[in-house]
Structure formats: structure tokens, C-alpha cells
C-alpha positions in Angstrom: -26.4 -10.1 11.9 -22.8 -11.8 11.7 -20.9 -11.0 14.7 -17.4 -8.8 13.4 -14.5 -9.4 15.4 -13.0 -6.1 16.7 -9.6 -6.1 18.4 -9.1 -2.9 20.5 -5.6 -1.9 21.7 -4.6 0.4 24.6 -3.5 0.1 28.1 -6.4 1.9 29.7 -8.3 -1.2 31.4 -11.4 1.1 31.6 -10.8 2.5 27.7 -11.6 -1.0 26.7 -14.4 -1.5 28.7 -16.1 1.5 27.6 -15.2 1.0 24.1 -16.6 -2.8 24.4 -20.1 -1.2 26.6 -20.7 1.0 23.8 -20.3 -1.6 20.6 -22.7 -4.1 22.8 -25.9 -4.6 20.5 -24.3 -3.5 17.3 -22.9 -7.0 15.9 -19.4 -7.2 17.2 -17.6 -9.1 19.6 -14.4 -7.4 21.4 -11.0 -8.8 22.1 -8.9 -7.0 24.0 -4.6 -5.9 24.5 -2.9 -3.5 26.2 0.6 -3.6 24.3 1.7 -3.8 20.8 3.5 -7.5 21.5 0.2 -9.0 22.8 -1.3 -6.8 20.2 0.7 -8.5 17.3 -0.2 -11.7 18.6 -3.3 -11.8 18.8 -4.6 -10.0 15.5 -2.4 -13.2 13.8 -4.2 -15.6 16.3 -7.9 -14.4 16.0 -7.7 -12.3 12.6 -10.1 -9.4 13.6 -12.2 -7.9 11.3 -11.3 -4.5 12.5 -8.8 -3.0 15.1 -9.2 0.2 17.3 -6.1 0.8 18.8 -4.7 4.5 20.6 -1.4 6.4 19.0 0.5 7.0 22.7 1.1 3.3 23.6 4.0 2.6 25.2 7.5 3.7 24.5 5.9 5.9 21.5 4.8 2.5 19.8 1.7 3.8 18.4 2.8 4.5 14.5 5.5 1.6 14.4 2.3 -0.7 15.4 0.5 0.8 12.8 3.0 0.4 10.0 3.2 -3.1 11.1 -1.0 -3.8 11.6 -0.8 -2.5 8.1 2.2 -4.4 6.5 0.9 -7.5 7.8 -3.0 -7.0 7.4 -3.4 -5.0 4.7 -7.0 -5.8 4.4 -8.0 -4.7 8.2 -9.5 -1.5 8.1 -7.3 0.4 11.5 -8.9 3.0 13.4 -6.5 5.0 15.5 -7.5 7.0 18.8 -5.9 9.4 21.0 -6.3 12.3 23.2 -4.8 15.7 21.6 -2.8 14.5 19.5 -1.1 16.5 17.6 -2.1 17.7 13.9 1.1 15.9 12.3 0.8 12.5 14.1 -3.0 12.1 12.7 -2.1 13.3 9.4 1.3 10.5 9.6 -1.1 8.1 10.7 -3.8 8.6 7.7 -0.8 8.4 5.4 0.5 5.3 6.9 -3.5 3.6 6.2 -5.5 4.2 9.1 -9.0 4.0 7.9 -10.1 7.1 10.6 -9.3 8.9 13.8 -11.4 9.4 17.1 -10.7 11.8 19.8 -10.5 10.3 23.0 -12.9 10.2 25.5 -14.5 8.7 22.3 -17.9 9.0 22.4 -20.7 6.3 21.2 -22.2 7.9 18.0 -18.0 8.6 16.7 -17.2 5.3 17.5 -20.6 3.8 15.6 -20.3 6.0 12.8 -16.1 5.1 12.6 -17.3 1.4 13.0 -19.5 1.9 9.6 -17.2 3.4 7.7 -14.7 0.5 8.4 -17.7 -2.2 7.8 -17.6 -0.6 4.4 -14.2 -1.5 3.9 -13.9 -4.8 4.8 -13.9 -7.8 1.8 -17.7 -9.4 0.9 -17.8 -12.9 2.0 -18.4 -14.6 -1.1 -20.8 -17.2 0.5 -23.5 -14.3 0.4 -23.3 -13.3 -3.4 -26.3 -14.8 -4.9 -25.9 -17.0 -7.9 -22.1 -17.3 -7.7 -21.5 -21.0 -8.1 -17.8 -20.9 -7.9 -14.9 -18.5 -7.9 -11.0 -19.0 -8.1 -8.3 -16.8 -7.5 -4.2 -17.3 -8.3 -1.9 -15.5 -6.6 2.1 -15.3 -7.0 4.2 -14.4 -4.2 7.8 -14.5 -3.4 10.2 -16.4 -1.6 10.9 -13.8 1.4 9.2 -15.5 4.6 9.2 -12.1 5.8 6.4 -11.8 3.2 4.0 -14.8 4.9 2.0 -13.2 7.2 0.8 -10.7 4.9 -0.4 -13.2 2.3 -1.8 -15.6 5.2 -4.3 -12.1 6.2 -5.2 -11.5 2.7 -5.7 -15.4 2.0 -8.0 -15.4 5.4 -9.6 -12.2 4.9 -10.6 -13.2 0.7 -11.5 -16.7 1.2 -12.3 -18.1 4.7 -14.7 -15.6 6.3 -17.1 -18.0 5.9 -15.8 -20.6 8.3 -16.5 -20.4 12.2 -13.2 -18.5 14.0 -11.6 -22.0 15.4 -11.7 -23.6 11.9 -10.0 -20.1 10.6 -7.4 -20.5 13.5 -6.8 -24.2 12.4 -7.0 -23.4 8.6 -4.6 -20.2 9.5 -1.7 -22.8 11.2 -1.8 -25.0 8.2 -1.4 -22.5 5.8 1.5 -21.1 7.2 3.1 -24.5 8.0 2.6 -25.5 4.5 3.7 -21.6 3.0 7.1 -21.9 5.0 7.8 -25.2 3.8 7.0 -24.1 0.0 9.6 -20.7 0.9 12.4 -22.5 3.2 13.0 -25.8 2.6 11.6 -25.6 -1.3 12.7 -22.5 -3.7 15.6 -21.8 -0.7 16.6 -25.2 -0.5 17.1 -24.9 3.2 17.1 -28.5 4.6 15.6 -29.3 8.1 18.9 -30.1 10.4 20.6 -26.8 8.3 17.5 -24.6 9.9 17.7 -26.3 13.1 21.1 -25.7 13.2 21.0 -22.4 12.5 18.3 -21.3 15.1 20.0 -23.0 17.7 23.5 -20.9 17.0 21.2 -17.5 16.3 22.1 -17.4 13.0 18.9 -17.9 11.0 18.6 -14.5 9.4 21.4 -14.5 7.9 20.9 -17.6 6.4 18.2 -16.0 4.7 19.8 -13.5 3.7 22.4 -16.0 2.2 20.0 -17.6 0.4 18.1 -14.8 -1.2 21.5 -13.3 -2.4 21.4 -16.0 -4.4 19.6 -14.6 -7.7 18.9 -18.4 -8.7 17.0 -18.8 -5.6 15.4 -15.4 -4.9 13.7 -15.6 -8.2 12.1 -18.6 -7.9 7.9 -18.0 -6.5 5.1 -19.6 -4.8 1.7 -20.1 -6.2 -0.8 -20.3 -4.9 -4.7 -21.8 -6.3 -7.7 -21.0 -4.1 -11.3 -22.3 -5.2 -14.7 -21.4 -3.2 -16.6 -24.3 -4.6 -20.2 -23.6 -3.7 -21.8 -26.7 -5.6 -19.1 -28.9 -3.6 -19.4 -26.6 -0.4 -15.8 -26.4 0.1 -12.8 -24.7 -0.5 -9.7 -25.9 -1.9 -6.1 -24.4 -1.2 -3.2 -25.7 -3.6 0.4 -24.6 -2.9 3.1 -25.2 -5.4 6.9 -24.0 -4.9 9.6 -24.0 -7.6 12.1 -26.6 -5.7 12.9 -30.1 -6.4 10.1 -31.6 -4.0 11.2 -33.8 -0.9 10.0 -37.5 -0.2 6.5 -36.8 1.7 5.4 -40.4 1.0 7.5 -42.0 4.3 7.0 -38.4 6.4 2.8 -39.0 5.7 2.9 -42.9 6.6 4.6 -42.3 10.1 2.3 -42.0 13.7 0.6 -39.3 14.1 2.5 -39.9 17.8 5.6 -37.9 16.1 3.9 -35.0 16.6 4.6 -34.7 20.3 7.9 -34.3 19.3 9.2 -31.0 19.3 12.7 -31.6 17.3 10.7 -34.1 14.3 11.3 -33.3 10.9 7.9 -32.6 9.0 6.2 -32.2 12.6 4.2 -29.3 10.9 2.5 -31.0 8.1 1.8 -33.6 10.2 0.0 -31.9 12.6 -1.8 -29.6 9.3 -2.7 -33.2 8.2 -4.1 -33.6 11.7 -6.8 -30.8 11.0 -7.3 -31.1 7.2 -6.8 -35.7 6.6 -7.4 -34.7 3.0 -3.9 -33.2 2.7 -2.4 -34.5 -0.3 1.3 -33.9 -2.3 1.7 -34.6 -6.0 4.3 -37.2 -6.7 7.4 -34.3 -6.6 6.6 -33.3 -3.1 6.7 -29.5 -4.5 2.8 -29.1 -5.0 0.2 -29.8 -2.1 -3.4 -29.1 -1.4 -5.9 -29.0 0.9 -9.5 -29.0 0.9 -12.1 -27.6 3.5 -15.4 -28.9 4.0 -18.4 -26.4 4.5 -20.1 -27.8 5.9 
């Protein structure tokens, strides 16, 4: 059986272990937070299959973290917890998109049949549908970088199941690299020293905001073509923004050295390049692509 990453979230130290003790045998392997920040960072680290995570965290977190869970991973079926809660915070949280709700202590036959009924949910891996040579997808976002995260869960979730979790961590950092680039510095026309400037002096947000003011700029979108060649056993990842392009040839021909810089200019494709050598720009420098072996 393929092993489902489940992420469980609450501050009870003995909560998780009895949640992890009682999932043993059953095909999933447990990762573990206490707090919504750790939380946050680890479901964009690790992309877990499913998350388990109790409504009183702290600081009456439990909702907002769900909102968020949800507007970032759409796909990830949440299963919320808690101990008496009341009738209109379980009803809030259904609306919100958890997939079910356990009473806590939660017992072992809840949590297996809760377990099921978010394996249900969860997107097929395309690798096991028999006689399916080759499928495609094309998807067309905007330019809000709030928006990235979101689109880097579904992209993960639809496509890259099939890779082992360090190659989806690596494939998940190039993909965002490359996704910012095609938002910021391409349909926003935000140039490099203008971000860096703007970071330093706390500022960056509302240069965003600046820029997507701009109705030239905030209608401009990002494409995005994704193959699952079977026959080819790969998968192929093609990015194209709507802004003038940039000179990649000089930024691909430097050390791979400049990546232990922290203030370089294109430092993120480089080190995307790093994982994935076949990264490759059309001669604009506003279409790139990637392509990951199967095998």
C-alpha cells in the first residue's frame, strides 16, 4: 500500500502520539505541529495528503487555520477535532471545507473510518490508470502572488504524486521560484534591485498593490502547460508570462558558485536549474520549462 502523508496539528504532545499509535499499520506516515505557524510551514514543506488538526489551538486560531489550510490547499481533504465544541463552531467549520469532525478523545474506529472518507477525496495519481499513455492539463492564473501557493498545492497534488517526497520538495521550490518570476519581475514588471529595495525599506506590499492598480498589468496572466508523459516517463512543466522576457542567456552561463550568494540576481533559477539541468527559456526569456524524469 502507498504510504499517505498525514499532518496532525495540536499542542497536546500525547494527542499526537495517540493519534500516530492508532494510524500505525493502516498506510500513513505522521508528521507532527503544535501551532498554526509551524503548521503552515510544514504542510507547504511536506505537502500532506491529509491534515487532522483540533479547533481550540492557540489564541482561538483554530477556524482562521482552517480558512487558510483551505485557501492554500484546496485539494487536502481537513479533518477538524475538538472536545465539546460547540454546535455553531463545527457547523462554521463544515462550511468553511473541513472534510469531517471527531470528538476528542478520538477513538481508533472514528479516526479509521474519518481517515477513509478523506482517502476518498483525495486526487487519483495518474501513474495508476491503466492504459493512459499521456495526459495534459492548461491552467490560467493571475498575476496576484498572493495566489501562488494555492496553484503550487493543486499543481503538486494533480501531477507529482507520483514522485518520492524529496523530489516533490525539490520540484515544489522550483516551481515557485520560477511562478514568482513569471508574476513579479514579468506581467508586474518589477525589476530585481526595485524588489530588493523595497523589502529592505518594508515597503513590498504596497508595491504590489501599485502594480496591480495598474489595469495594464493586473490583467496580464500566467499559463501554465503540464504533460504526464507515460511513454517518455516524465513530466514536463512549461511556464509562460505575458512580460517582455529578460536576458536569461548571461544569468544561465554564470557559476553555479553564485548561488551562495544571498543578494544575486536570478539566484532562484539558478539553484531550480541545480535540481532540474534541463531547465530551458525560449529566446524571449518570458516562457520556461522543465522536465522531470520518472524514473
Amino acid at each position: 500500500m502507498t504510504s499517505d502523508h498525514l499532518l496532525v496539528i495540536d499542542p497536546c504532545l500525547d494527542t499526537q502520539a495517540h493519534i500516530a499509535e492508532h494510524v500505525q499499520g493502516r498506510g500513513f506516515s505522521v508528521i507532527a505541529a503544535s501551532d498554526p505557524a509551524t503548521a503552515l510551514t510544514t504542510i507547504d514543506m511536506a505537502a500532506p495528503d491529509i491534515v487532522i488538526t483540533d479547533l481550540f489551538l492557540p489564541e482561538a486560531t483554530g477556524l482562521t487555520l482552517l480558512r487558510e489550510l483551505k485557501a492554500r490547499h484546496e485539494l487536502c481533504p481537513v479533518i477538524v477535532m475538538a472536545k465539546d465544541a460547540p454546535e455553531p463552531m463545527i457547523v462554521q467549520a463544515l462550511r468553511i471545507g473541513a472534510a469531517d469532525y471527531l470528538h476528542k478523545p478520538v477513538t481508533e474506529e472514528e479516526l479509521a473510518h474519518a481517515l477513509q472518507r478523506a482517502r476518498n477525496l483525495l486526487p487519483g495519481d495518474l501513474a495508476d490508470v491503466p492504459g493512459l499513455c499521456r495526459s495534459e492539463y492548461r491552467v490560467t492564473v493571475d498575476s496576484d502572488p498572493a495566489h501562488i501557493p494555492g496553484v503550487l498545492s493543486w499543481l503538486i497534488k494533480t501531477t507529482a504524486l507520483i514522485l518520492p517526497p524529496i523530489r516533490r520538495l525539490h520540484l515544489r521550490g522550483a516551481l515557485q521560484e520560477l511562478l514568482f518570476n513569471a508574476v513579479e519581475h514579468g506581467n508586474l514588471e518589477i525589476q530585481y534591485q526595485e524588489k530588493q529595495t523595497a523589502l529592505l525599506e518594508g515597503r513590498y506590499e504596497q508595491l504590489l498593490a501599485d502594480r496591480l492598480a495598474q489595469t495594464r498589468l493586473r490583467r496580464r496572466r500566467v499559463t501554465m502547460h503540464l504533460l504526464h508523459d507515460k511513454d517518455a516517463n516524465c513530466l514536463v512543466y512549461r511556464i509562460i508570462d505575458e512580460g517582455k522576457g529578460f536576458k536569461w542567456r548571461s544569468l544561465l552561463m554564470r557559476s553555479h558558485e553564485v548561488c551562495k550568494s544571498e543578494d544575486t540576481n536570478g539566484r532562484g533559477i539558478l539553484l531550480a536549474r541545480s535540481f532540474f539541468p534541463c531547465l530551458a527559456y525560449n529566446e524571449p526569456g518570458n516562457e520556461v520549462t522543465i522536465t522531470v524524469p520518472l524514473s
